[in-house]
N, C-alpha and C positions, 0 to 999 in steps of 0.2 A: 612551669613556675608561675607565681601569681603575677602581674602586675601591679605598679604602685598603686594604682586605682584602685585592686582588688588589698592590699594591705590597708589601705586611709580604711576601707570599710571593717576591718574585720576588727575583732576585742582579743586582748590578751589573754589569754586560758592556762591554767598549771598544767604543767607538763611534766613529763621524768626525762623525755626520751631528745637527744640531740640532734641535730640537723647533721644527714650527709657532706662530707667536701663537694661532693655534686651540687647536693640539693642547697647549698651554702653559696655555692658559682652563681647556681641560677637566682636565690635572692639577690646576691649582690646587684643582678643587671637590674631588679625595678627601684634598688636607690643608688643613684649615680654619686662619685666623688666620698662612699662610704670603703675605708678597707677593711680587707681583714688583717688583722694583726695577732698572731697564735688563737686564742678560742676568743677574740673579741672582735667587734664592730668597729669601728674610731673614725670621727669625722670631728674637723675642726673646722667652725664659721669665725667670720672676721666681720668687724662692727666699725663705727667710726670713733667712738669714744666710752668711756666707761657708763654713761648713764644707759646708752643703745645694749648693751651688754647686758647689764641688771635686764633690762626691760626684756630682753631673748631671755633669760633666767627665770623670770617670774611668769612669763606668757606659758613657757612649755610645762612648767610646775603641775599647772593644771593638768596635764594630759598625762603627765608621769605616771602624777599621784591617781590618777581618776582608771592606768590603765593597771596601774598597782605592780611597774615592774620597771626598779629603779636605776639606772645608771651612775658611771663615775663620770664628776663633771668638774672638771678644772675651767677656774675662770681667771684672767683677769682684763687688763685696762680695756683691751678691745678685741679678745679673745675668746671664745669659749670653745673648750674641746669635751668632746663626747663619746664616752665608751661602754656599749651595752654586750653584757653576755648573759646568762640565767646558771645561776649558782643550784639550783635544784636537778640538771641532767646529768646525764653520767655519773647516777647514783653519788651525788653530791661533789663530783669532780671539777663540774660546771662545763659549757661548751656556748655551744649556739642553739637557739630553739628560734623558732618561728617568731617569740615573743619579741626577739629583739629586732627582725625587721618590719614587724606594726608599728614598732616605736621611733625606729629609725624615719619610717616615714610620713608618720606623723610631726616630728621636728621639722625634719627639712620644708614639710606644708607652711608649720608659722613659720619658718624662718623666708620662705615664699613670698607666703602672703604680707611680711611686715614689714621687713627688711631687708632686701634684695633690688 
């Protein structure tokens, strides 16, 4: 299974096809404190106050949009939770793909590098 090193590198690509419960075990290990929850990803980060929050909301924006493959993201005062699956596998059933731990570990990067 990749490394987080080898997901920060890679780009999100269309897929059909879903990730194994194996091969779903072994991304889980290169992003830490991500679960699974039925066919989604979900990580919640903690902030010190609502402007810190906006600021984690507008940094990743960038990366969402740029990897074109978008999450549900509940915010509020000091909170932001995060839940990535890909609605195109399992012949539109949706699941897990690869897509969603690029993305996963590209958040946790800025959330790293800004606010941590």
């Amino acid at each position: 299974m990749p490394s987080t090193r080898e997901l920060l590198a890679r780009k999100c690509h269309h897929t059909e096809n879903a990730l194994s419960d194996a091969d779903i075990s072994g991304y889980l290990g290169a992003i830490p404190e991500w679960t699974r929850t039925e066919n989604r990803i979900v990580k919640s980060y903690k902030f010190k106050n609502y402007y810190e929050t906006l600021a984690f909301m507008n940094a990743i924006a960038y990366v969402i949009h740029a990897e074109d493959h978008h999450p549900e993201i509940t915010l509020t005062y000091n909170q932001c939770v995060i839940k990535f699956d890909t609605h195109s596998v399992n012949n539109g059933r949706g699941g897990l793909s690869e897509n969603d731990f690029i993305c996963a570990a590209k958040v946790d990067a800025i959330y790293q590098q800004s606010f941590s």
